[in-house]
C-alpha positions as CSV (number, residue, x, y, z in Angstrom):
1,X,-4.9,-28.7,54.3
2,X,-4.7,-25.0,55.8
3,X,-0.8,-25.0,55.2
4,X,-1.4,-25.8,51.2
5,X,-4.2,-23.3,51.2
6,X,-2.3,-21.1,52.8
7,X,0.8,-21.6,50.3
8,X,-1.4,-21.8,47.4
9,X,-3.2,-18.4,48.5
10,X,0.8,-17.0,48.9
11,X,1.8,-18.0,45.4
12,X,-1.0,-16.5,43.9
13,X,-0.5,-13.1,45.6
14,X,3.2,-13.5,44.5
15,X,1.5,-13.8,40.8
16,X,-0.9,-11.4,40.7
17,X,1.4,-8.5,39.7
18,X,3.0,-10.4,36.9
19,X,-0.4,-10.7,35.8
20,X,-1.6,-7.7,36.1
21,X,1.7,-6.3,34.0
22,X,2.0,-8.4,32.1
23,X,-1.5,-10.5,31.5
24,X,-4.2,-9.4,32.2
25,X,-4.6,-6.2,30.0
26,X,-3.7,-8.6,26.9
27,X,-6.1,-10.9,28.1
28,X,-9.0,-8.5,28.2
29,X,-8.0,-6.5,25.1
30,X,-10.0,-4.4,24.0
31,X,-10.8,-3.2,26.8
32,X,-11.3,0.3,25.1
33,X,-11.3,1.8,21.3
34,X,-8.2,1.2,19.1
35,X,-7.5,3.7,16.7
36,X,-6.2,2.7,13.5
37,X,-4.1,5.4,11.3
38,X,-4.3,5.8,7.9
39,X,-1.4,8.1,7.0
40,X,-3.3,9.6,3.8
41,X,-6.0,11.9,3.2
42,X,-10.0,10.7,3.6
43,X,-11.0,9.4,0.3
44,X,-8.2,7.6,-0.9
45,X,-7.2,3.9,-1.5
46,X,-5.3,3.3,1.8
47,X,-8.9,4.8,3.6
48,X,-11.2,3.0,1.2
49,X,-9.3,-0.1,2.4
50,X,-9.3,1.1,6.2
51,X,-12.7,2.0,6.3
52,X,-13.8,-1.3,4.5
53,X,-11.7,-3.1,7.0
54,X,-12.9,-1.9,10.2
55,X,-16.1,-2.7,10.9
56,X,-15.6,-6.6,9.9
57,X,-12.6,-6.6,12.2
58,X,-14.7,-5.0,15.1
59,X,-16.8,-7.9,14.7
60,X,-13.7,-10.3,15.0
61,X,-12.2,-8.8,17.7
62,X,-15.4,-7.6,19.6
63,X,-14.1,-3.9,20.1
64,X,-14.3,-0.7,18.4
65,X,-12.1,0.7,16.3
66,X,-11.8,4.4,14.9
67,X,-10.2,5.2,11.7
68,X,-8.2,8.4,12.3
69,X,-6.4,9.9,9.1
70,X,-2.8,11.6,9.7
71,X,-1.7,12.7,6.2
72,X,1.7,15.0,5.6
73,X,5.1,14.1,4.2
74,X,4.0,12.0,1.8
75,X,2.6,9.0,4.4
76,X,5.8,10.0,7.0
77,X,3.2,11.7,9.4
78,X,1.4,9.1,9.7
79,X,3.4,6.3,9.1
80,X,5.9,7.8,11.9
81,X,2.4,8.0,14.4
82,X,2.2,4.2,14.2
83,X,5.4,3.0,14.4
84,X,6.5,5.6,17.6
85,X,2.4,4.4,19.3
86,X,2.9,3.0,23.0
87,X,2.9,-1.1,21.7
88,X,-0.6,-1.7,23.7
89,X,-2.9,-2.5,20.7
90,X,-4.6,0.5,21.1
91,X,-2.8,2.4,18.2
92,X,-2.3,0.5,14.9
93,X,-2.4,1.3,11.4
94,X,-2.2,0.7,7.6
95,X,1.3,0.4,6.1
96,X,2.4,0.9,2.6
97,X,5.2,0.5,0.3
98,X,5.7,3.9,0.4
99,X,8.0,2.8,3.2
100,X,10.5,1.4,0.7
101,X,10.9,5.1,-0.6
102,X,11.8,7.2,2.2
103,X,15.2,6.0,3.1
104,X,16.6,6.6,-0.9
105,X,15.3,9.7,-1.1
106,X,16.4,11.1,2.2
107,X,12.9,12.2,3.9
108,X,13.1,9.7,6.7
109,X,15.1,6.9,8.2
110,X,11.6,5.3,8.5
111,X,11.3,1.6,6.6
112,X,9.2,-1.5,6.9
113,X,11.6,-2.8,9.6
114,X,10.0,-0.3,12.4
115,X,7.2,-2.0,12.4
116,X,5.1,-5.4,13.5
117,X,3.4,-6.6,10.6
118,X,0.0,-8.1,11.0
119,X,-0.7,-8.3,7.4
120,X,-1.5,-7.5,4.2
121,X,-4.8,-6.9,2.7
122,X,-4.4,-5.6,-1.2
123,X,-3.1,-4.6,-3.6
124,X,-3.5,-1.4,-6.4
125,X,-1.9,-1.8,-9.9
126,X,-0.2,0.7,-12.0
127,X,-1.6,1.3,-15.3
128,X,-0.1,3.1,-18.7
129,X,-3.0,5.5,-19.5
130,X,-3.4,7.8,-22.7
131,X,-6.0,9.6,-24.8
132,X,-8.2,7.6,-26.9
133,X,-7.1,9.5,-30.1
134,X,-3.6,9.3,-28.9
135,X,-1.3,8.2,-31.9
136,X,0.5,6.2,-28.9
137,X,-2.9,4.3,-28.4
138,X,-1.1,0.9,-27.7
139,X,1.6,0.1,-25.9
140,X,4.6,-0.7,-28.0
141,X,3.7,2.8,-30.5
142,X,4.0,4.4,-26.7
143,X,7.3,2.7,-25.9
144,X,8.6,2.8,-29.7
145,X,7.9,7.1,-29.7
146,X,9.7,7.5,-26.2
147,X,12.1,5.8,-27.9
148,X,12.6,7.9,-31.3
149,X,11.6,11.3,-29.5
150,X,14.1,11.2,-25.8
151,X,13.1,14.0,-23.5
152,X,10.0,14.9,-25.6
153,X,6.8,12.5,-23.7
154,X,5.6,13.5,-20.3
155,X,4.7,11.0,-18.2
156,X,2.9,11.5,-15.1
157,X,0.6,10.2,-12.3
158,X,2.8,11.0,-9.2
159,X,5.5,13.0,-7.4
160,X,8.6,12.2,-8.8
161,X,9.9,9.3,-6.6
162,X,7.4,8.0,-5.8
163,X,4.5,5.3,-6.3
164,X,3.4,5.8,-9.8
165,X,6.6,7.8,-10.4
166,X,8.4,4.2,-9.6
167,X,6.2,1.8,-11.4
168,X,7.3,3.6,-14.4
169,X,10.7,3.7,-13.5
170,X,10.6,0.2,-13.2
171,X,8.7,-0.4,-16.4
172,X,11.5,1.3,-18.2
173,X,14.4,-0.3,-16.5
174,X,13.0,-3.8,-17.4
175,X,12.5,-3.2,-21.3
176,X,16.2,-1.7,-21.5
177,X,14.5,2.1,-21.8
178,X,16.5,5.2,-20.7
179,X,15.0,6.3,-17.8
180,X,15.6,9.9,-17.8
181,X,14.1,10.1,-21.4
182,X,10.9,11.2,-20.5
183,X,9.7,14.2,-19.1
184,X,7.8,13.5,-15.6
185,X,5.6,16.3,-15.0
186,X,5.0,16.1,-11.1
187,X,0.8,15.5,-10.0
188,X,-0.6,15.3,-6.8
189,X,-2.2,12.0,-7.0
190,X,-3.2,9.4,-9.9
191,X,-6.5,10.6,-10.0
192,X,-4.8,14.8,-11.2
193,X,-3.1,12.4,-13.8
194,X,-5.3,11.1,-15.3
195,X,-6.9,14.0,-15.7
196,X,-3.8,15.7,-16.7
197,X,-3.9,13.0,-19.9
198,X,-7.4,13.3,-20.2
199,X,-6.5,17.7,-20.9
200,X,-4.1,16.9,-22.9
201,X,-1.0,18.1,-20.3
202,X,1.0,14.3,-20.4
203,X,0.6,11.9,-23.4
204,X,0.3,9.2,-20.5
205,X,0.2,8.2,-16.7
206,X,0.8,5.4,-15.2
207,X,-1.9,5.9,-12.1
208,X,-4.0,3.2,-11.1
209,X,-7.1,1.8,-12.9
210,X,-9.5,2.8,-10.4
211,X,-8.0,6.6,-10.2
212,X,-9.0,6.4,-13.9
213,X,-12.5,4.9,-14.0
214,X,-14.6,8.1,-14.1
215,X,-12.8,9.0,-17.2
216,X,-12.4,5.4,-19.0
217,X,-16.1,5.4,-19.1
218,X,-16.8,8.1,-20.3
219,X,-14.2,7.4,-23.0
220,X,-11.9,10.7,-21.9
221,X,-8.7,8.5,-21.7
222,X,-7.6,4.4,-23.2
223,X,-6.1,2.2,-20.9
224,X,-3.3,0.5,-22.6
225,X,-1.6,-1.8,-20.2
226,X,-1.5,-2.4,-16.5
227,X,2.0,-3.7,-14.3
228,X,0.0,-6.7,-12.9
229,X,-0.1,-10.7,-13.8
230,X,-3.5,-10.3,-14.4
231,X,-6.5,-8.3,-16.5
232,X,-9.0,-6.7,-14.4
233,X,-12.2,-8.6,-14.4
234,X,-14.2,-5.0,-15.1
235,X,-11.9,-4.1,-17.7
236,X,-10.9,-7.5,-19.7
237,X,-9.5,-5.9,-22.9
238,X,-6.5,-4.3,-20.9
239,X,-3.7,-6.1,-21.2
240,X,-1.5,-6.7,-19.1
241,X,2.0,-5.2,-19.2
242,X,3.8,-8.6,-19.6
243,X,1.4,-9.3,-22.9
244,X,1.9,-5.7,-24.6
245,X,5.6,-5.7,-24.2
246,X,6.8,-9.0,-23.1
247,X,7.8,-6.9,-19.7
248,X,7.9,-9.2,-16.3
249,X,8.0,-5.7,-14.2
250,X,4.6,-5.4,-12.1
251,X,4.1,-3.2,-9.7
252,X,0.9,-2.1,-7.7
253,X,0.7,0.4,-4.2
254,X,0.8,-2.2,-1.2
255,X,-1.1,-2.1,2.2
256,X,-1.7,-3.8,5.2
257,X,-2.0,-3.5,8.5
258,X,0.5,-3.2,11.3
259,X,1.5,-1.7,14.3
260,X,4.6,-0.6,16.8
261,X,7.5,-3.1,16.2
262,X,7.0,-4.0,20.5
263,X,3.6,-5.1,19.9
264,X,3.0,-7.3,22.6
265,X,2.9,-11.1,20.8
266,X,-0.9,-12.1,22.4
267,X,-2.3,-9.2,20.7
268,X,-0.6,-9.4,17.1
269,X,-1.3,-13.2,16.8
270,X,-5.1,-12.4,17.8
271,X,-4.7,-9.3,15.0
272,X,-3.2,-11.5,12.9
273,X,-6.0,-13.9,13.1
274,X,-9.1,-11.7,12.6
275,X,-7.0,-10.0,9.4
276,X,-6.6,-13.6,7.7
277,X,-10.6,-14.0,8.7
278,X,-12.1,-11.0,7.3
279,X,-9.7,-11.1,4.4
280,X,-11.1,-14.3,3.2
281,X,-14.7,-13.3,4.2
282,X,-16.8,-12.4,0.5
283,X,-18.0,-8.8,2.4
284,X,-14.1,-7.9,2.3
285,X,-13.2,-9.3,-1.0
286,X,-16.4,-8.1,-2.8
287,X,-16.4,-4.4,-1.4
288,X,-12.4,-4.5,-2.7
289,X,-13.7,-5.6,-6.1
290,X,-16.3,-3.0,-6.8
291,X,-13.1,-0.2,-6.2
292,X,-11.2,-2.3,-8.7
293,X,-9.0,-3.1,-5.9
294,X,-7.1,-6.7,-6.0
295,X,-7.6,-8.4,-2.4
296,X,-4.3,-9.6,-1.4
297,X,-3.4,-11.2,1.4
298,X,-0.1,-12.2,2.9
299,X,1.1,-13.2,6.7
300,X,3.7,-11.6,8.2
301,X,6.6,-13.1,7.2
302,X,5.4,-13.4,3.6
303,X,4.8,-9.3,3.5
304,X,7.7,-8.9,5.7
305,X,9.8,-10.6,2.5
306,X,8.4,-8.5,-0.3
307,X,8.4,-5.2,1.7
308,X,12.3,-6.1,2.2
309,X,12.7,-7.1,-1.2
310,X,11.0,-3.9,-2.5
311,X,13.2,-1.6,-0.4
312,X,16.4,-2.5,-2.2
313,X,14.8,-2.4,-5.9
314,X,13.2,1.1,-5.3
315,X,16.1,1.9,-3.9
316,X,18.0,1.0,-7.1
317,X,15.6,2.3,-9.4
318,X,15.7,5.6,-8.0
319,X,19.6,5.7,-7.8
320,X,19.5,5.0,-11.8
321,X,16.8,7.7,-12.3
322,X,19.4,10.5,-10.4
323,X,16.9,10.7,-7.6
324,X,18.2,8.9,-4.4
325,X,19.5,10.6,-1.8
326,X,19.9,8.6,1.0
């Protein structure tokens, strides 16, 4: 009995550093806050979403978490904080599509491929936006003027190669539409574009619907279409893009959470978990909802396919707009 207590205590020992690198602090996590990156300003969708997120996934996970913004570059600040974090679980983040743009236009080497996806919470649809008393006030008089008038619209909603800048790219590529033929007139956000439309600056923009709320109630700007494969519950007389022009082309601003690509496996299937949970949960979906933000979730592997998917069509897109340069 002493011998196989004594070998049992022996093998232990010989254990207990393998555990303690390599167990125990998985085991336990968290053992102290994880901050969780949104690589955007305060205010916006991606921090709406992060903020939302939070405090149900503290609840899951039974740890605190602090949302920390790191905007700049366009998302590369921030996105590049995540994706270079020691792979504890104490540094995550949300990820965007905006990934699938840096590459082609030369800004970054970053992609979605530098990171450990854990998964996706929602999406935000691209809408085509005018004035009420616009002569363009549906969608095929917009499409029919660009075409009779090349180089006279402005579009607008977006830095050029970039989010709303692509879902009208896109748009234009799928109905057979030049797309150097309008004027982009560069904004700094969907929410300036709007705005921009509502002034008179752009005859449309192609920003989301909830960047253009404030001013569709109070009647400053029509929405005519939006790129998604459904109408908008708070909105039902906005069709989508697919019924106005017989366009498949949908596109919406993507994010989820992830984290360093190393992320240890016990931590991101735990993650992984408490996402799925809260994501089904009616807090999550409902708060989403009343932003006139479409709850969308997809595991790892499913986002992991669309983000890879996406990075070779923007890619494409913005080589046959004259804009890639990577």
């Amino acid at each position: 009995m002493k011998r196989r207590n004594l070998l049992t205590g022996t093998l232990l020992a010989g254990a207990a550093p393998a555990i303690l690198a390599g167990g125990r602090a998985h085991a336990a996590w968290p053992e102290r806050p994880i901050t969780l990156i949104v690589p955007y300003p305060a205010g916006g969708g991606t921090d709406i979403v992060a903020r939302t997120l939070a405090p149900l996934l503290e609840r899951e996970i039974g740890g605190s978490i602090n949302v920390v913004n790191r905007a700049g570059g366009g998302g590369i600040t921030g996105h590049e904080a995540i994706a270079r974090a020691a792979p504890d679980g104490y540094t995550l983040g949300m990820i965007t599509n905006d990934l699938s743009f840096y590459v082609p236009l030369g800004q970054s080497r970053l992609t979605h491929r530098d990171f450990a996806k854990i998964g996706q919470t929602n999406e935000i649809a691209a809408t085509v936006t005018v004035k009420p008393d616009s002569p363009h006030d549906t969608l095929p008089k917009l499409l029919e003027a660009i075409r009779a008038n090349p180089g006279r619209l402005r579009g607008t909603g977006a830095a050029p190669g970039v989010s709303w800048h692509v879902a009208f790219l896109g748009m234009m590529d799928s109905l057979g539409l030049d797309l150097r033929s309008v004027i982009w007139v560069p904004s700094q956000g969907g929410t300036l574009g709007h705005q921009d439309v509502a002034a008179g600056g752009s005859e449309f923009s192609t920003a989301s619907i909830g960047e253009a709320r404030a001013l569709l109630e109070a009647n400053r700007v029509k929405t005519i279409a939006i790129m998604a494969d459904a109408r908008v519950p708070q909105f039902p007389d906005i069709p989508t893009l697919k019924e106005a022009s017989g366009s498949d082309w949908t596109f919406s601003v993507a994010h989820g959470v992830g984290g360093p690509k190393a992320l240890p496996a016990p931590i991101l299937e735990r993650m992984t978990a408490a996402v799925a949970k809260v994501h089904a949960g009616e807090e999550f979906q409902t708060q989403l909802r009343n932003r006139l933000i479409r709850a969308v979730h997809r595991a790892p592997a499913d986002w992991d396919a669309v983000l890879e998917r996406q990075l070779s069509e923007f890619a494409r897109l913005l080589r046959a707009a004259g804009l890639a340069r990577g």
